[in-house]
N, C-alpha and C positions, 0 to 999 in steps of 0.2 A: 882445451879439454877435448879430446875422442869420444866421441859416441859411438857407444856401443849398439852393433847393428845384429842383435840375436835375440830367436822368440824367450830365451831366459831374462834378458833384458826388460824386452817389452814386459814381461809376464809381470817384472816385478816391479815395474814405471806405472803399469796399470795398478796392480794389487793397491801400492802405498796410494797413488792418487785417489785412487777411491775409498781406501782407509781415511785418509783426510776429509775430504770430501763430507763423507757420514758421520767422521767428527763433527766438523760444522756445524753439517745440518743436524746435529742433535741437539747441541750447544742451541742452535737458535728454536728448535721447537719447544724446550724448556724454557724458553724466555717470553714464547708466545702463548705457552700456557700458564707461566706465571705473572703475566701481561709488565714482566719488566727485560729489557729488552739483558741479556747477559754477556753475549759473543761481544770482543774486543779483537783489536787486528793483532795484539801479539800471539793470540791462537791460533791462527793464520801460521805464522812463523814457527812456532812449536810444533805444529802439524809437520812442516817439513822435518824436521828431525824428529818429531818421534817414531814416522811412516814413513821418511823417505831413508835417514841417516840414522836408524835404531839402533844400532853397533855401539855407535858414540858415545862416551861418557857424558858429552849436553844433553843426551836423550832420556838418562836414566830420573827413575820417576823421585827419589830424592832430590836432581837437581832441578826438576820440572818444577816440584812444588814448593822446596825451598827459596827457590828465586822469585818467584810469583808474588811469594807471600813475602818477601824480603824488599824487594824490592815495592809493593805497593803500599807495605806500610810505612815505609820512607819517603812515599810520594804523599800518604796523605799525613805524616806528623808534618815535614817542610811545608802542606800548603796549610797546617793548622794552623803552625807557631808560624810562618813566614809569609801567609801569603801565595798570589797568585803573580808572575815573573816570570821571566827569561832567565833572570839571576837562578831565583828558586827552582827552577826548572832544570838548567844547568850544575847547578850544587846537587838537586837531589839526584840528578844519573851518575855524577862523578861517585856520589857517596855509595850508591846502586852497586856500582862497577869494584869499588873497593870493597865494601862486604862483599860482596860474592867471590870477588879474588882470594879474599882474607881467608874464609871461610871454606874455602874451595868447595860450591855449592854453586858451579857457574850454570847458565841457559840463557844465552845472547840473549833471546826474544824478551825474557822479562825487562830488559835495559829499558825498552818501551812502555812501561808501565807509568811511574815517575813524569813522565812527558804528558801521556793521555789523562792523569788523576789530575796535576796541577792546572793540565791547560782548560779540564774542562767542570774546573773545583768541584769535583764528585765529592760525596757524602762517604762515610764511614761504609754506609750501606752498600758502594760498592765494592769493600774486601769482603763482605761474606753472599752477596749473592754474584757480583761477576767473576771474584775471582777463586771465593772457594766452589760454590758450585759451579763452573765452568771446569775448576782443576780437578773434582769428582769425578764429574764427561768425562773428560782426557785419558784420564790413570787407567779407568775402566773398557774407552775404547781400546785405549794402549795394548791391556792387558788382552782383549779378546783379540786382538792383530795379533799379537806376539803367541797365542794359541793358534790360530790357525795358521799364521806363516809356519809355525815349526810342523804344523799338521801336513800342510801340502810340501813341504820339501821331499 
């Protein structure tokens, strides 16, 4: 891959990182004020495409929130009725991967959802405080990046 050596370049390697960046740190100051922690690393992963690769159809905030939510409720019915495994673990990303294909409602990053519920038997309680409020953060950072990149073009 060429790198691109131009201040339009940097302008917009800075903008998105720091778009990310303050996603983050929002994600985690809502976690610290609501003393449970929220930030997971597929947010990490979403950030790069939603600030760096926003173009892309993985970016858009249908497939942001549909796969989040698709995929972590799949990680936690597998670890209700099935258990904690490698098995289960691997079943629920295969199944992850297939509805979202099926569905066409893809975004890589949530495949990691499934992995981090089963492996660390999270509670029901974290589909609506990690991953729906986290996915509120996002849509909303999203939204105001996608105002102002069009602003300063």
């Amino acid at each position: 891959m060429k790198v691109e050596l131009s201040k339009e370049n940097l302008k917009k390697s800075l903008i998105s990182g720091l778009a990310g960046g303050l996603a983050i740190l929002l994600i985690s100051i809502f976690g610290i004020i609501l003393k449970n922690p929220i930030l997971i690393a597929p947010f990490g992963a979403s950030c790069v495409l939603l600030f760096g690769l926003h173009d892309s159809p993985l970016a858009k905030s249908k497939n942001l929130i549909g796969s989040h939510l698709i995929s972590s409720l799949i990680g936690l019915v597998m670890l209700y009725f099935f258990g904690k495994s490698y098995l289960v673990i691997s079943a629920a990303v295969g199944l992850t991967i297939f509805v979202m294909i099926f569905t066409g409602i893809i975004h890589p990053p949530a495949g990691a959802n499934p992995i981090l519920i089963i492996s660390t038997a999270a509670s029901w309680k974290f589909l609506y405080i990690n991953i729906i409020l986290g996915l509120i953060i996002l849509v909303i950072a999203t939204f105001i990046y996608n105002k102002v990149r069009k602003i300063s073009i």
